[in-house]
C-alpha positions in Angstrom: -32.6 11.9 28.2 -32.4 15.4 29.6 -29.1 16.1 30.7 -29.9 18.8 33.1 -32.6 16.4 34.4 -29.9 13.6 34.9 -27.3 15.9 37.1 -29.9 16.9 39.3 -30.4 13.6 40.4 -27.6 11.2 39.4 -25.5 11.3 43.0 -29.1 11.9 45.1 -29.4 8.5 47.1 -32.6 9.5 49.1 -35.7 8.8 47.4 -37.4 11.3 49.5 -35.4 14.1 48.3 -34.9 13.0 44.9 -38.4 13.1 44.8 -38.3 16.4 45.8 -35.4 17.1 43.4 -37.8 15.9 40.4 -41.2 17.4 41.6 -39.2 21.0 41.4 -37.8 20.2 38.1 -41.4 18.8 36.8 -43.9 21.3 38.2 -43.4 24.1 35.6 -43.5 21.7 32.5 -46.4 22.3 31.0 -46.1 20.5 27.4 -45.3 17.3 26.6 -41.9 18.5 24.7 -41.5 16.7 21.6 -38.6 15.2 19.8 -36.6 17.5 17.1 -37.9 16.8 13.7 -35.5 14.8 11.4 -34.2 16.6 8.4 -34.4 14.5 5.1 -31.5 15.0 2.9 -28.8 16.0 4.9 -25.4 14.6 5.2 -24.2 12.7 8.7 -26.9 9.7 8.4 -24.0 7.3 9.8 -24.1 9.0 12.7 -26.1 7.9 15.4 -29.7 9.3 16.0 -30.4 11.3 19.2 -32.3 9.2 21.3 -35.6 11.5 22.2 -38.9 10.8 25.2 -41.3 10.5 22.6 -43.3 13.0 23.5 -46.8 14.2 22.2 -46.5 17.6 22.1 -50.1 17.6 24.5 -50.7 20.7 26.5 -50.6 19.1 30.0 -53.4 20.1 32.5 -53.7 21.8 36.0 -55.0 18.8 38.6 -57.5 20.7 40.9 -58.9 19.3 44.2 -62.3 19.7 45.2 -63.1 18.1 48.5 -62.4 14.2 47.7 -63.1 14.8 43.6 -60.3 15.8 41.5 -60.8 18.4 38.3 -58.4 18.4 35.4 -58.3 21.6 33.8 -56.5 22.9 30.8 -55.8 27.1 30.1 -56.7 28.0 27.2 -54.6 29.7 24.4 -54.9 33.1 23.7 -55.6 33.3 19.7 -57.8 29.9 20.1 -60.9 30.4 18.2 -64.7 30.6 19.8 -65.6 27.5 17.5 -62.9 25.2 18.9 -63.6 26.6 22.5 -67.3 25.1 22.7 -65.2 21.6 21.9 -63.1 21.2 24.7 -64.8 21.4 27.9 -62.4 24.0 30.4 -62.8 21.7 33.5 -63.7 17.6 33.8 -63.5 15.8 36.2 -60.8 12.9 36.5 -62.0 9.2 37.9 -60.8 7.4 39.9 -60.0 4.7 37.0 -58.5 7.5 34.9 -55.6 7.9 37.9 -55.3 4.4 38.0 -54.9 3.3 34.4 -52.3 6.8 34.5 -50.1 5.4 37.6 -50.5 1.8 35.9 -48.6 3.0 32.6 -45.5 4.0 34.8 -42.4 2.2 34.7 -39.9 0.7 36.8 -37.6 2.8 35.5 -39.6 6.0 36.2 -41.0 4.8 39.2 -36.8 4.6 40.5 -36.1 8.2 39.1 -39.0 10.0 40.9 -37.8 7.7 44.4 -40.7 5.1 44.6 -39.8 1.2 45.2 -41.2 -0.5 42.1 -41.2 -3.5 44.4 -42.9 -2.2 47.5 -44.9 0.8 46.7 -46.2 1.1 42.9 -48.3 4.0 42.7 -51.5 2.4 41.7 -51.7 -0.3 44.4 -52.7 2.9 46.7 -55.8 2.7 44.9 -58.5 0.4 46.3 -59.5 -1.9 43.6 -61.1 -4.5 45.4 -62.6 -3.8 48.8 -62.7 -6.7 51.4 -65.1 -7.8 53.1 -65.0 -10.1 56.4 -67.6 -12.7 56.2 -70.5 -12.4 59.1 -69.1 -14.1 62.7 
């Protein structure tokens, strides 16, 4: 629904570069932006309502890599109190079934913005779920 968003990649047929196009655009966001609060009251309710992302307003975290484990941590606000600091742990770490249910929410449509084939290459399929096993000879 952003419109800046939407020029950057509306005439981009390349999914490798529109990928590039939205990990540039995406890499500095680092809160879930959420919609504009309606006012009660005021005049203009014919008219139709902006259509918003939904966000959450969540402060999103920095992904670290540690040899084959991944980290999620958050930065903490300035003015936070000590109290609520002792709550939230400044670094976790972030399974392997955490990734998966998070690439297993994304949608087609999402999947076709950032330039992955929802037919041929869903992001969670490059997960091993299941690991074969040849039977003995």
């Amino acid at each position: 629904s952003d419109p800046n968003f939407a020029d950057k990649i509306r005439h981009v047929r390349d999914p490798k570069a529109r990928m590039a196009i939205v990990w540039a655009h995406c890499k500095t966001k680092m809160v879930c932006e959420t919609d504009e609060p309606k006012e009660e009251g005021v005049e203009g309710d014919a008219e139709e309502p902006k259509k918003g992302h939904g966000g959450c307003g969540h402060i999103q975290p920095q992904i670290r890599k540690e040899g084959l484990k991944l980290f999620v941590q958050y930065k903490r606000p300035k003015d936070e109190d000590e109290d609520v600091k002792s709550l939230q742990p400044d670094k976790r770490l972030f399974t392997p079934s955490e990734v998966y249910t998070t690439f297993k929410k994304m949608s087609d449509s999402d999947l076709h913005l950032i330039g992955l084939s929802d037919e041929y290459a869903r992001p969670e399929w490059m997960i091993l779920t299941v690991m074969p096993v040849p039977p003995p000879p």
